[in-house]
PDB file of N, CA, C and O in Angstrom:
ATOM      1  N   UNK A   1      79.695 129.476  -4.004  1.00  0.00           N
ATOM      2  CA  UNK A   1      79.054 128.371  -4.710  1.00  0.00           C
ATOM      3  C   UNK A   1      77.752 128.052  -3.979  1.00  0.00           C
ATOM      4  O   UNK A   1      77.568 127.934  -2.768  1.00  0.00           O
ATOM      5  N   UNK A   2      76.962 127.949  -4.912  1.00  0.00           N
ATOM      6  CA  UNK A   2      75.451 127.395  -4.232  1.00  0.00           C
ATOM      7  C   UNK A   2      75.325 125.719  -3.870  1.00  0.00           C
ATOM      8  O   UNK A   2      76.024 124.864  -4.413  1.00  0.00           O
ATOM      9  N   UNK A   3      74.363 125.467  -2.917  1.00  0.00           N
ATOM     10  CA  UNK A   3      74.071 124.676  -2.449  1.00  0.00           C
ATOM     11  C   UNK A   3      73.984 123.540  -3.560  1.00  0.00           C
ATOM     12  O   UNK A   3      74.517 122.434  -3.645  1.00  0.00           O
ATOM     13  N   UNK A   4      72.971 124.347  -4.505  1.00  0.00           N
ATOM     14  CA  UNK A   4      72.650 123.201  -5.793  1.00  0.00           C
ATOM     15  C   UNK A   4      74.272 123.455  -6.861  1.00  0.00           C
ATOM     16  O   UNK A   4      74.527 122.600  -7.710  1.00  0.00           O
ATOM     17  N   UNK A   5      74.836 124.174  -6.752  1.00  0.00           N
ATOM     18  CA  UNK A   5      76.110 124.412  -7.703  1.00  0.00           C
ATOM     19  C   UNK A   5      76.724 122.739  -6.994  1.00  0.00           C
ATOM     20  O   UNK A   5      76.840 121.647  -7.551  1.00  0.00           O
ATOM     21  N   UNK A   6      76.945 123.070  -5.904  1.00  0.00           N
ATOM     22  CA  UNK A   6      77.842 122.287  -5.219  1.00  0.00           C
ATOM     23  C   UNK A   6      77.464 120.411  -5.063  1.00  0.00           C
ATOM     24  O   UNK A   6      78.277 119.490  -4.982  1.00  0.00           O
ATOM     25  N   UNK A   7      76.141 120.362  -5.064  1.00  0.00           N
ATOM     26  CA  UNK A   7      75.276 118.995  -5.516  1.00  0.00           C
ATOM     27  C   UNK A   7      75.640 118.481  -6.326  1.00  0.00           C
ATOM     28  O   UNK A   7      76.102 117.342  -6.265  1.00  0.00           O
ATOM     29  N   UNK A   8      75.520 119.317  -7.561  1.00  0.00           N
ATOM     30  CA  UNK A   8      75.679 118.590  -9.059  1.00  0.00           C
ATOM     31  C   UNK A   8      76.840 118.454  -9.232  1.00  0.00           C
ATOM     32  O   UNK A   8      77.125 117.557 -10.025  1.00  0.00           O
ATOM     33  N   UNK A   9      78.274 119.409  -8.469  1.00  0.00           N
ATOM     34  CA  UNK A   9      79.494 119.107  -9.560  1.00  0.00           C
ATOM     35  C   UNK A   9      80.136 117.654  -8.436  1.00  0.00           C
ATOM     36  O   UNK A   9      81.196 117.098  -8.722  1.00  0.00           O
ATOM     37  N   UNK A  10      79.263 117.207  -7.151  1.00  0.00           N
ATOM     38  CA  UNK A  10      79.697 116.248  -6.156  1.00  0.00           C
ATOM     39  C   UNK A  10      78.915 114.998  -7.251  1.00  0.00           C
ATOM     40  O   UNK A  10      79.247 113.835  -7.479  1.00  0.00           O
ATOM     41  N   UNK A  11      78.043 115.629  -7.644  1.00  0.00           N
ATOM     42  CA  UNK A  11      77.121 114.095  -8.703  1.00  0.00           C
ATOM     43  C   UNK A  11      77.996 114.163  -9.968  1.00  0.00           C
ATOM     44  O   UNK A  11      77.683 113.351 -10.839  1.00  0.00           O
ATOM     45  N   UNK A  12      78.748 114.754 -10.162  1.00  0.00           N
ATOM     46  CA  UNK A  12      79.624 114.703 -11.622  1.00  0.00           C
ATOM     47  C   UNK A  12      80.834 114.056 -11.533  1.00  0.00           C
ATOM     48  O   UNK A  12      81.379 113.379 -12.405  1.00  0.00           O
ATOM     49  N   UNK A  13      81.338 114.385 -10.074  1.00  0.00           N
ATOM     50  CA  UNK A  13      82.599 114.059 -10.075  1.00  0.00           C
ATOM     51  C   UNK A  13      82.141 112.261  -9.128  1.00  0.00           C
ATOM     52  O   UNK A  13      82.964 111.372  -8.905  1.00  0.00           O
ATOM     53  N   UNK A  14      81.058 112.234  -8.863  1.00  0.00           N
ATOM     54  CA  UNK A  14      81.372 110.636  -8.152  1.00  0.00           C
ATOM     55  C   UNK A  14      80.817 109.696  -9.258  1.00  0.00           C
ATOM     56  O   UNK A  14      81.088 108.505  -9.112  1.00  0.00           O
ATOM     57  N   UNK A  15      79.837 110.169 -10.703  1.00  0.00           N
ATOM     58  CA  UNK A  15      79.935 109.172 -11.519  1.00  0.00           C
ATOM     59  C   UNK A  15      81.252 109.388 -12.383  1.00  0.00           C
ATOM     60  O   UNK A  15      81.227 108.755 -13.438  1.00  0.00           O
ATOM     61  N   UNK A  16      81.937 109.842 -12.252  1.00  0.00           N
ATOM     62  CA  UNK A  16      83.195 110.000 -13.035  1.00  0.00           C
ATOM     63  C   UNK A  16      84.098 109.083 -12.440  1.00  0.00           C
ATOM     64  O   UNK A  16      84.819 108.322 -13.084  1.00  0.00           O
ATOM     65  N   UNK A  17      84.053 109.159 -11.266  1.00  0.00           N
ATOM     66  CA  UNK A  17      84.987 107.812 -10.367  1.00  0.00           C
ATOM     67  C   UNK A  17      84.327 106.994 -10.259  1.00  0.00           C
ATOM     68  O   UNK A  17      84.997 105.997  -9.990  1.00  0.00           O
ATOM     69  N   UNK A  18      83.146 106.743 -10.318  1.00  0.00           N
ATOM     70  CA  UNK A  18      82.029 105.453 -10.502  1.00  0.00           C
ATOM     71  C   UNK A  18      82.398 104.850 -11.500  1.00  0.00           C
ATOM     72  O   UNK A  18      82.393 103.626 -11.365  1.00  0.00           O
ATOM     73  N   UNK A  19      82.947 105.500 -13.138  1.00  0.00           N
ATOM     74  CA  UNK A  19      82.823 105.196 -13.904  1.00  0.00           C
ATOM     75  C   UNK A  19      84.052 104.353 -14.091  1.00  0.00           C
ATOM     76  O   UNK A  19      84.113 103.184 -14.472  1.00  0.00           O
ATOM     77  N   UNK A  20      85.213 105.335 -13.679  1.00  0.00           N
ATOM     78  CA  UNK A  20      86.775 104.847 -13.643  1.00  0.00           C
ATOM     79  C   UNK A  20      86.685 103.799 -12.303  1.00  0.00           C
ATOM     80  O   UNK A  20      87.760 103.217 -12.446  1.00  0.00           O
ATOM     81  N   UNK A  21      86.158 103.289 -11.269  1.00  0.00           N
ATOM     82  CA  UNK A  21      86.048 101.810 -10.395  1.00  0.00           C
ATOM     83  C   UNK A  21      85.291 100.760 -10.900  1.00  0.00           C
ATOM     84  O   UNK A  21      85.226  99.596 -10.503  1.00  0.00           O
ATOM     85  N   UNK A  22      84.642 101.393 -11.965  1.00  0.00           N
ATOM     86  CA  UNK A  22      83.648 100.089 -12.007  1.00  0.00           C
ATOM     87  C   UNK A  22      84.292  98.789 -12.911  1.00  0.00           C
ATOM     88  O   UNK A  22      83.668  97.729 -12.948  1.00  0.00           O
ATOM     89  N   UNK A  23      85.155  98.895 -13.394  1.00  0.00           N
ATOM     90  CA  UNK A  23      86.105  97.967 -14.270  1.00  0.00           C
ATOM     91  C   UNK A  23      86.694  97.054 -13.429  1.00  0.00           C
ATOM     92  O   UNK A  23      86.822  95.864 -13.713  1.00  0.00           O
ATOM     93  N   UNK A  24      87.161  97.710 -12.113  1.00  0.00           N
ATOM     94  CA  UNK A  24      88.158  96.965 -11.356  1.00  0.00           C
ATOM     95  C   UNK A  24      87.298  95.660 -10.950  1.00  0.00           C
ATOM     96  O   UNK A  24      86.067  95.626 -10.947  1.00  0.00           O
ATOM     97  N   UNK A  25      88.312  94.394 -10.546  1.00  0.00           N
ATOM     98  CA  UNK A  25      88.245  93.360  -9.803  1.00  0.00           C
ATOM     99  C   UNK A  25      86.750  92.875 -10.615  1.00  0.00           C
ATOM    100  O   UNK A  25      85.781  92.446  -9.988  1.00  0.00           O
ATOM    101  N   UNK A  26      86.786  93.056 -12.280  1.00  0.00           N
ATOM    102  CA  UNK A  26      85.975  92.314 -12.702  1.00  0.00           C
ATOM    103  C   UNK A  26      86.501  90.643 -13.418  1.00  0.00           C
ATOM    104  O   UNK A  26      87.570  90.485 -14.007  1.00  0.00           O
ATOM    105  N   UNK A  27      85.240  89.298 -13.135  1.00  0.00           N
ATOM    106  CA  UNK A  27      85.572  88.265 -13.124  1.00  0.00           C
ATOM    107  C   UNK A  27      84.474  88.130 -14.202  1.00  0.00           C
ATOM    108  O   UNK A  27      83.275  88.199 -13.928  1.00  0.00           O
ATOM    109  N   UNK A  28      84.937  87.943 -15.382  1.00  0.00           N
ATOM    110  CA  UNK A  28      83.575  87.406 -16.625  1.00  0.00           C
ATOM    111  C   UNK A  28      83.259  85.971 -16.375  1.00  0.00           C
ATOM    112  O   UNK A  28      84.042  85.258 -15.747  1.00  0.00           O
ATOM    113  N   UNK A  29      82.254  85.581 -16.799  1.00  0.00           N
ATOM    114  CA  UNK A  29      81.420  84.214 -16.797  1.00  0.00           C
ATOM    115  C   UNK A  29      82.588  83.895 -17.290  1.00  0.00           C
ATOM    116  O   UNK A  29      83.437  83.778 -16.406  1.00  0.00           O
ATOM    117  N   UNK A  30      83.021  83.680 -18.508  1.00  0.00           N
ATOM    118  CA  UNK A  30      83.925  82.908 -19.164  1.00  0.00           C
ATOM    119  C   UNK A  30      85.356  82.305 -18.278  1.00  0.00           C
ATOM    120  O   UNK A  30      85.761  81.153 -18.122  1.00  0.00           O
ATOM    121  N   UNK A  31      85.857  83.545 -17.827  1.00  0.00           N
ATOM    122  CA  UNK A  31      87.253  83.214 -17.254  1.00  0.00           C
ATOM    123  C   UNK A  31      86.834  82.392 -15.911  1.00  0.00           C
ATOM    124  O   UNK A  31      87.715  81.721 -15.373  1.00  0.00           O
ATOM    125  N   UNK A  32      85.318  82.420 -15.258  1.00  0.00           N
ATOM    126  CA  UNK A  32      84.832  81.624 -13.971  1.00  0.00           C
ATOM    127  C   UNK A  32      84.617  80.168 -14.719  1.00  0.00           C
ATOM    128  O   UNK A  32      84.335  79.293 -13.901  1.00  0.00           O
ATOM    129  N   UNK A  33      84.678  79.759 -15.933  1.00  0.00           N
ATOM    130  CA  UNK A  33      84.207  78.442 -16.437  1.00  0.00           C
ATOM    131  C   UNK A  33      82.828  78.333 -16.437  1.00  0.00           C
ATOM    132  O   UNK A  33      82.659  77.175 -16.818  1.00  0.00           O
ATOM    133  N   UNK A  34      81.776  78.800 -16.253  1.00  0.00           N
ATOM    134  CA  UNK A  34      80.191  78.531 -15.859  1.00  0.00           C
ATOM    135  C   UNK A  34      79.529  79.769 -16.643  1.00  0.00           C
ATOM    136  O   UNK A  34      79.431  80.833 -16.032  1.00  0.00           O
ATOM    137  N   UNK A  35      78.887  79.646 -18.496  1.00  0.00           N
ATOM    138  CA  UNK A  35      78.538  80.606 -18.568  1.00  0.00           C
ATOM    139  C   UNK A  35      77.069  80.278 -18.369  1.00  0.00           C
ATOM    140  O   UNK A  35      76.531  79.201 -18.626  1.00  0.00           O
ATOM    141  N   UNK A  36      76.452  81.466 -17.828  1.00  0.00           N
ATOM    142  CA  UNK A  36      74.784  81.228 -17.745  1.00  0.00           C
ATOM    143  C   UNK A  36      74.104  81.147 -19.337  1.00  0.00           C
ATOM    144  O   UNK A  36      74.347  81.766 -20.373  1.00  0.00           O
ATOM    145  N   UNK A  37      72.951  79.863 -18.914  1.00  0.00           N
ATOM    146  CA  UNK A  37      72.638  79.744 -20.831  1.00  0.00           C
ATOM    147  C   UNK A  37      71.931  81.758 -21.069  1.00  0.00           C
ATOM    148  O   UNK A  37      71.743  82.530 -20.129  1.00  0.00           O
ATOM    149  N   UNK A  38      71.770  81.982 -22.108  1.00  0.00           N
ATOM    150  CA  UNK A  38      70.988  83.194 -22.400  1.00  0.00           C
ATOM    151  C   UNK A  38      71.736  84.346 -21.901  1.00  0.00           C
ATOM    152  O   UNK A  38      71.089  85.387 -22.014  1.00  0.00           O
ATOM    153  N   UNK A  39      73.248  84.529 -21.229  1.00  0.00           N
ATOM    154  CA  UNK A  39      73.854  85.554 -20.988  1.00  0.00           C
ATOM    155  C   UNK A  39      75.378  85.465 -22.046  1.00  0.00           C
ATOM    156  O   UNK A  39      75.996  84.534 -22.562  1.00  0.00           O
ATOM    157  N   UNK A  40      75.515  86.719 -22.019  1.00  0.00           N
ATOM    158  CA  UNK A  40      77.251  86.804 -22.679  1.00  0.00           C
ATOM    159  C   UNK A  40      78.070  86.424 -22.152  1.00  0.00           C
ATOM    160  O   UNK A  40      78.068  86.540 -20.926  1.00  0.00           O
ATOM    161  N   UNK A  41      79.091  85.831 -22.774  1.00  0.00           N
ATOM    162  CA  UNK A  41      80.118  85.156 -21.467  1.00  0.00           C
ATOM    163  C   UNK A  41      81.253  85.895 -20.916  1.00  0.00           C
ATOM    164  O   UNK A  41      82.201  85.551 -20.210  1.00  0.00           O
ATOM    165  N   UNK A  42      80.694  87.619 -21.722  1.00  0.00           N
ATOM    166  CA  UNK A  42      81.646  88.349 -20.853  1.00  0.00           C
ATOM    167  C   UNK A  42      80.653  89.131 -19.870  1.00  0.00           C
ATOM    168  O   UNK A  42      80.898  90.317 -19.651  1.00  0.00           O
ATOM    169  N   UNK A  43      79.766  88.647 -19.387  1.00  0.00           N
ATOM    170  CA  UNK A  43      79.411  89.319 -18.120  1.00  0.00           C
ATOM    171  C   UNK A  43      79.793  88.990 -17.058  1.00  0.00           C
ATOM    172  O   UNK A  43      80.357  87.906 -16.910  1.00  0.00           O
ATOM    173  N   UNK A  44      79.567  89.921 -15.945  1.00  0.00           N
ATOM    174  CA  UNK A  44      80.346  89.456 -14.863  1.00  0.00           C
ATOM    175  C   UNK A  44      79.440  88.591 -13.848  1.00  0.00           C
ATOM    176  O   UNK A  44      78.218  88.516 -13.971  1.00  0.00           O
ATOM    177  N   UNK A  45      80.347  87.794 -12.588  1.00  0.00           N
ATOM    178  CA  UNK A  45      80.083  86.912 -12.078  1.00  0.00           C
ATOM    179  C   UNK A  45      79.529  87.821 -11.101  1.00  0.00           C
ATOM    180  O   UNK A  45      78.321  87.795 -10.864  1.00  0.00           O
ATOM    181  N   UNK A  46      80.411  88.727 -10.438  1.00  0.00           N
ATOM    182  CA  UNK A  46      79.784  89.189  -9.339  1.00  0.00           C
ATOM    183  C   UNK A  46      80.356  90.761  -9.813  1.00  0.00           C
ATOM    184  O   UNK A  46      81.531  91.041 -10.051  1.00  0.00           O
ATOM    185  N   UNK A  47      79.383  91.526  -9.866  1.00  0.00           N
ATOM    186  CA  UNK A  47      79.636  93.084 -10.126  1.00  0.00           C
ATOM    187  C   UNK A  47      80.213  93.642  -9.082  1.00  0.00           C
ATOM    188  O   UNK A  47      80.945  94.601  -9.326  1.00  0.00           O
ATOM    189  N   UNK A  48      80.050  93.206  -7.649  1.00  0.00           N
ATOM    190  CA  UNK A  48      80.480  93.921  -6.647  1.00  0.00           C
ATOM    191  C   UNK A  48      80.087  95.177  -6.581  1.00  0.00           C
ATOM    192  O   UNK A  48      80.984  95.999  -6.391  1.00  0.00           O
ATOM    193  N   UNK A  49      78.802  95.640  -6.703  1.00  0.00           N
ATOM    194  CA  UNK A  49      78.401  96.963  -7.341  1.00  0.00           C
ATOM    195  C   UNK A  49      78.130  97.879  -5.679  1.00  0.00           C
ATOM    196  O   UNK A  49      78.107  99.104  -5.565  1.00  0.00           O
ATOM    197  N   UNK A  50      78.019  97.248  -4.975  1.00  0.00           N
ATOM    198  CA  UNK A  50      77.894  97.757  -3.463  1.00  0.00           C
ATOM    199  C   UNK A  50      79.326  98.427  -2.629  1.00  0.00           C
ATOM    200  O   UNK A  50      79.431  99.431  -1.925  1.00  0.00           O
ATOM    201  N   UNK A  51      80.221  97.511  -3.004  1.00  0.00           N
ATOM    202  CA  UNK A  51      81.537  97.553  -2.728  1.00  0.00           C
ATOM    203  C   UNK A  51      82.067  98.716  -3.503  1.00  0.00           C
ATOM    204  O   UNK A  51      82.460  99.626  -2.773  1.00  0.00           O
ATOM    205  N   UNK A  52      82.221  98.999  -5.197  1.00  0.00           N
ATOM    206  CA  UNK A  52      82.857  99.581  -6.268  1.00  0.00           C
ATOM    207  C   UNK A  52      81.923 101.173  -5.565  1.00  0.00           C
ATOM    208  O   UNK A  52      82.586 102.185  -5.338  1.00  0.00           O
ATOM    209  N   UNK A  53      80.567 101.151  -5.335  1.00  0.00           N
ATOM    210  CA  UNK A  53      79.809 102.639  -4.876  1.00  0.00           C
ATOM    211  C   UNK A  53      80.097 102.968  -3.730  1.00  0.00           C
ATOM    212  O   UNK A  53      79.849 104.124  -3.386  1.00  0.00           O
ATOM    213  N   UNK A  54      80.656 102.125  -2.884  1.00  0.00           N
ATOM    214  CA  UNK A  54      81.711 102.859  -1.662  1.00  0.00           C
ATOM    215  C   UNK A  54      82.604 103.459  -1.971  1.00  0.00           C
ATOM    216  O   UNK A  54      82.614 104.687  -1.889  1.00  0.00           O
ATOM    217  N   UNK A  55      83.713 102.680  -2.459  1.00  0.00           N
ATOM    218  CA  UNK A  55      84.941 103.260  -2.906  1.00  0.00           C
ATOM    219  C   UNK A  55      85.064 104.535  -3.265  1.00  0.00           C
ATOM    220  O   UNK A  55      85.716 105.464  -2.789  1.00  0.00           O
ATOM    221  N   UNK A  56      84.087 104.416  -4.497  1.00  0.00           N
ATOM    222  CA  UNK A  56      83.864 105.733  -5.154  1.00  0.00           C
ATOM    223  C   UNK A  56      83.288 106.970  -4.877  1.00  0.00           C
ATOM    224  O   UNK A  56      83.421 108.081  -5.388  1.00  0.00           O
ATOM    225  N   UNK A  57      82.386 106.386  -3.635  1.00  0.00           N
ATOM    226  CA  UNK A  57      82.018 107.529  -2.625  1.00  0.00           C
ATOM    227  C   UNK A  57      83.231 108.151  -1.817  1.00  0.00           C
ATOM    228  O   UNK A  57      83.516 109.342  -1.699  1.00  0.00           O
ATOM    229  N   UNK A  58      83.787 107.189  -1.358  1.00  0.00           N
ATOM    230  CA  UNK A  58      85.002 107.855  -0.059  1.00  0.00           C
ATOM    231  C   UNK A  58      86.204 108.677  -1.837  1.00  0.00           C
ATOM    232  O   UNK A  58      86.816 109.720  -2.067  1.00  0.00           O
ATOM    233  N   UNK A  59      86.020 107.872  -2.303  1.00  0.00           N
ATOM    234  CA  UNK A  59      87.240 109.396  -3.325  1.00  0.00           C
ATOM    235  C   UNK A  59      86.722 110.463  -3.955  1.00  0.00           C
ATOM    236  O   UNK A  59      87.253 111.549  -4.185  1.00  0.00           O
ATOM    237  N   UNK A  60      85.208 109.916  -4.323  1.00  0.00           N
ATOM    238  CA  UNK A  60      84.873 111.603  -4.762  1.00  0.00           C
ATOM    239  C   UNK A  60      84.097 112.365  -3.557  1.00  0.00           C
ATOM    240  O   UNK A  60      83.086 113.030  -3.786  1.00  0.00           O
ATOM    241  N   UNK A  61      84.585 112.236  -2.398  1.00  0.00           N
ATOM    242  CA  UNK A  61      84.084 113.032  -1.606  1.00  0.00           C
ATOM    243  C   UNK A  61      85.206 113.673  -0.955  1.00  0.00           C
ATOM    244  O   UNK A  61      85.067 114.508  -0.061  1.00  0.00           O
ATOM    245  N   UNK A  62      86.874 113.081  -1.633  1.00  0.00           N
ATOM    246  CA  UNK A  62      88.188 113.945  -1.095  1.00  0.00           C
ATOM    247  C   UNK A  62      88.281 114.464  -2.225  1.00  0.00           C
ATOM    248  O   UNK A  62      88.823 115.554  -2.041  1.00  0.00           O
ATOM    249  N   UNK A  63      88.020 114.293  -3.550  1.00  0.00           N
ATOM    250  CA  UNK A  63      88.370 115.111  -4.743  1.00  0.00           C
ATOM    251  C   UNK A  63      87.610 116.341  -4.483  1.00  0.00           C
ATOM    252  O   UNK A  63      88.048 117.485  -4.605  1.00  0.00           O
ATOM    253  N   UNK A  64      86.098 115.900  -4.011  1.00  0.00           N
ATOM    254  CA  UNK A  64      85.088 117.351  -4.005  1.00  0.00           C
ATOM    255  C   UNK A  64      85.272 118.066  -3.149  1.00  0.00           C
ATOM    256  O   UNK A  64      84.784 119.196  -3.191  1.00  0.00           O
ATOM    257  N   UNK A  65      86.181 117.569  -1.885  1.00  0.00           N
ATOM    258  CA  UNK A  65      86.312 118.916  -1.213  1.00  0.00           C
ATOM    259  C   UNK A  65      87.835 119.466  -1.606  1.00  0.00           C
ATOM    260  O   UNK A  65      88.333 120.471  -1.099  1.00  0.00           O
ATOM    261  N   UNK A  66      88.342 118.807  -2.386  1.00  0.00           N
ATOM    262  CA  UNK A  66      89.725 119.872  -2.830  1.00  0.00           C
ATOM    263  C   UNK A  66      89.212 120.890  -4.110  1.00  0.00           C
ATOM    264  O   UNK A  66      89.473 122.076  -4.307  1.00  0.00           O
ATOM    265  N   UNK A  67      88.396 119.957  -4.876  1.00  0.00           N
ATOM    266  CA  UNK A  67      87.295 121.182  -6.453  1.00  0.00           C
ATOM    267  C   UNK A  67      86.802 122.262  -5.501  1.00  0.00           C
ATOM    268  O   UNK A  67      86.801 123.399  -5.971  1.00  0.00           O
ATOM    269  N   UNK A  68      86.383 122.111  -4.242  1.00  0.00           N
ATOM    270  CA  UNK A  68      84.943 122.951  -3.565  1.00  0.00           C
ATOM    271  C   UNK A  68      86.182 124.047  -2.707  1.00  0.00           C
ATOM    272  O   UNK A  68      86.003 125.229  -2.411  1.00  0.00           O
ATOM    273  N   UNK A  69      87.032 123.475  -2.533  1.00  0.00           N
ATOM    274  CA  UNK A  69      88.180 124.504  -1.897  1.00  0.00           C
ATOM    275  C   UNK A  69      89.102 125.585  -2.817  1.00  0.00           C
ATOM    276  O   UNK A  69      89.639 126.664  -2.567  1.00  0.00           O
ATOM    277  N   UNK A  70      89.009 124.788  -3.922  1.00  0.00           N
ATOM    278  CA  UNK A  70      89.659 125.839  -5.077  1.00  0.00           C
ATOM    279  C   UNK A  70      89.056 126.663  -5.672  1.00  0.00           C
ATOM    280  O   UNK A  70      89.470 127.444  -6.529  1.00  0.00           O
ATOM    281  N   UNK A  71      87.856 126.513  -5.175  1.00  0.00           N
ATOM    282  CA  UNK A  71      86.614 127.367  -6.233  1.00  0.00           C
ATOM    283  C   UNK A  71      86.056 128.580  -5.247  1.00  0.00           C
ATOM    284  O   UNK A  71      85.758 129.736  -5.550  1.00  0.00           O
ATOM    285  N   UNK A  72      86.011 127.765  -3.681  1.00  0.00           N
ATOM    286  CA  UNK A  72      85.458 128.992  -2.659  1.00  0.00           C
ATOM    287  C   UNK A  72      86.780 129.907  -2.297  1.00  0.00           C
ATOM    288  O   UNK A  72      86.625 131.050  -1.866  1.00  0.00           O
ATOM    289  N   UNK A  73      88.176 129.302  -2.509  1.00  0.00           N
ATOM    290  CA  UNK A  73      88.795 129.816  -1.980  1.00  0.00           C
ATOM    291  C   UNK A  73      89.794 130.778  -2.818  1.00  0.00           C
ATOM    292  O   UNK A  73      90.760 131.482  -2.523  1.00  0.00           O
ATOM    293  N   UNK A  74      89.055 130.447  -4.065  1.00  0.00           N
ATOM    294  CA  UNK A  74      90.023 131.444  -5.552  1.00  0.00           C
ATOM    295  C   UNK A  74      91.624 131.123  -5.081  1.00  0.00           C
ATOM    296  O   UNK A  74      92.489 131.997  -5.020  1.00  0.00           O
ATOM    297  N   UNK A  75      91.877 129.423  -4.701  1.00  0.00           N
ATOM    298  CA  UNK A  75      93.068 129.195  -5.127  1.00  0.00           C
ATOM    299  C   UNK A  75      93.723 129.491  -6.765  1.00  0.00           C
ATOM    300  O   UNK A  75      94.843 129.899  -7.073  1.00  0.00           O
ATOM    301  N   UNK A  76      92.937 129.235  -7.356  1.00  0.00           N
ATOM    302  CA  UNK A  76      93.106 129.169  -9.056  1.00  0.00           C
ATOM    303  C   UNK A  76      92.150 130.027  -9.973  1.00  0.00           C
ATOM    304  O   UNK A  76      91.030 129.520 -10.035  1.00  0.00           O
ATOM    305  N   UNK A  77      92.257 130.920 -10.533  1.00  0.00           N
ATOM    306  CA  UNK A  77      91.483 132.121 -10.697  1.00  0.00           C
ATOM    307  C   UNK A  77      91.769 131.992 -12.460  1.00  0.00           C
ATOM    308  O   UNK A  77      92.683 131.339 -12.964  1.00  0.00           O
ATOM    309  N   UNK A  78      90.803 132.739 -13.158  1.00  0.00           N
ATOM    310  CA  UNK A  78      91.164 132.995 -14.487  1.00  0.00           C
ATOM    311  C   UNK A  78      92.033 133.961 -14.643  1.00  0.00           C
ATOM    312  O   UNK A  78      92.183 134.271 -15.825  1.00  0.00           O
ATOM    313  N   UNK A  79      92.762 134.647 -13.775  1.00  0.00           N
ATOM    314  CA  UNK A  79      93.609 135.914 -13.579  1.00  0.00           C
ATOM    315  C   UNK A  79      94.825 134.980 -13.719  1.00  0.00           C
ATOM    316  O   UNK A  79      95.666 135.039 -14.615  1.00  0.00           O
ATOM    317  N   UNK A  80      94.779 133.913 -12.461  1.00  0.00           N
ATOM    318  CA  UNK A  80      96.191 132.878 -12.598  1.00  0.00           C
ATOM    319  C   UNK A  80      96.742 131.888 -13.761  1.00  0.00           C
ATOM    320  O   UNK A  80      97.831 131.321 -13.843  1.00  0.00           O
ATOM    321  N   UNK A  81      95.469 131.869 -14.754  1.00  0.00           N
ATOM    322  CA  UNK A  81      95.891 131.093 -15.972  1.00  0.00           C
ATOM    323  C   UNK A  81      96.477 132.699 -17.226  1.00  0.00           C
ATOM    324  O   UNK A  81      95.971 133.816 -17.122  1.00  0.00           O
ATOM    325  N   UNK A  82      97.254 132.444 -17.957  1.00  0.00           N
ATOM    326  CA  UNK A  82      97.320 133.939 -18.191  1.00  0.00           C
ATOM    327  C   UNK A  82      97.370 133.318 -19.772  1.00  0.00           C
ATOM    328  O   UNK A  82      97.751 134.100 -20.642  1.00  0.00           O
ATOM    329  N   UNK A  83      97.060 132.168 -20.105  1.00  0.00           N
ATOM    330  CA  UNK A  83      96.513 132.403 -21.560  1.00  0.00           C
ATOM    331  C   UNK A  83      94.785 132.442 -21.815  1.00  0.00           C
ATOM    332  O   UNK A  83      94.112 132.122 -22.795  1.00  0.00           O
ATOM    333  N   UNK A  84      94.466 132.902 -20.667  1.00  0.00           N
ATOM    334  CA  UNK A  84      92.864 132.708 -20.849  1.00  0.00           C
ATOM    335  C   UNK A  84      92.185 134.023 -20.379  1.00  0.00           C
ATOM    336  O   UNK A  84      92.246 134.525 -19.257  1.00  0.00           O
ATOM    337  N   UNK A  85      91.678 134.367 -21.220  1.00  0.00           N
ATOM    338  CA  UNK A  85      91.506 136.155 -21.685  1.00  0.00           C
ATOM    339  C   UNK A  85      89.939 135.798 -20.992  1.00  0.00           C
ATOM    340  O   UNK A  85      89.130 135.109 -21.614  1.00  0.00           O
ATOM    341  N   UNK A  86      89.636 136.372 -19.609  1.00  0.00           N
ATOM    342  CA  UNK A  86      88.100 136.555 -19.244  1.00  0.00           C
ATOM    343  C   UNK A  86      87.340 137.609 -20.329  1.00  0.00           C
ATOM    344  O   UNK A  86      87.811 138.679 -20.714  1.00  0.00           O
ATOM    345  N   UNK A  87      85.854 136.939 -20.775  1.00  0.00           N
ATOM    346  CA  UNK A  87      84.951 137.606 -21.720  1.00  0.00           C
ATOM    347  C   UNK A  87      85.409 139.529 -21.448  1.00  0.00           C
ATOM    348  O   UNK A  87      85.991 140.212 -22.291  1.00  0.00           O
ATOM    349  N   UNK A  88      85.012 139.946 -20.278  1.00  0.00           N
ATOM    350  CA  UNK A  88      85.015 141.189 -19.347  1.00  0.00           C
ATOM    351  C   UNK A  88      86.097 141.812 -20.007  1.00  0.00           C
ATOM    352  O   UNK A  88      85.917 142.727 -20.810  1.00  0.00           O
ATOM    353  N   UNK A  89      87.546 141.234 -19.626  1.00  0.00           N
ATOM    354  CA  UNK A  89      88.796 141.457 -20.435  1.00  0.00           C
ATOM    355  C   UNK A  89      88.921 141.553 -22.262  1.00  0.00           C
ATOM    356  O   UNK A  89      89.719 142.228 -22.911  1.00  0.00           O
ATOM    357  N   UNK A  90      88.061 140.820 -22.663  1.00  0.00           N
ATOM    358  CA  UNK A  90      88.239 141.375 -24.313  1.00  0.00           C
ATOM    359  C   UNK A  90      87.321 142.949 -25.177  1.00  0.00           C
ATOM    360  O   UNK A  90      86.199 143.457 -25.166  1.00  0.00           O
ATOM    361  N   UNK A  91      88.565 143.169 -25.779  1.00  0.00           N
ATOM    362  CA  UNK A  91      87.774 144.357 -26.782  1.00  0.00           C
ATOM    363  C   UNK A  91      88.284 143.964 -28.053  1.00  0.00           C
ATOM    364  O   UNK A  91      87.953 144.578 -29.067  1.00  0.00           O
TER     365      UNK A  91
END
């Protein structure tokens, strides 16, 4: 795997867990009692957006090295799935 292979699928897989943390430990204006005039009252009070891009750093950086280990290390091969016919393999 290349340097840049290995970049992008670490930027794929940490907005993917970015995406799945960012819900958590949310508090809307509404349920705080205080909505701001000119905002929705389901926005949030405090995004915690500093906190939620940690998190999500420390797990997609154990997911990416188990993806980056299965891929350098041909734990899991298209040979090992055996309903999946490689292009090479068809006539």
């Amino acid at each position: 795997m290349s340097i840049s292979s290995a970049f992008v699928l670490y930027c794929v897989i940490w907005w993917m867990v970015f995406y799945m943390v960012n819900p958590l430990w949310q508090r809307s204006q509404q349920e705080d009692g205080h909505v701001v005039p000119g905002t929705p009252a389901s926005a949030p009070v405090d995004a915690m957006v500093k906190k939620k891009a940690i998190i999500a750093t420390v797990i997609a950086t154990v997911l990416f090295v188990l993806v980056f280990m299965v891929i350098q290390f041909r734990w899991i091969s298209l040979e090992d799935v055996s309903y999946i016919t490689p292009p090479a393999a068809q006539k």
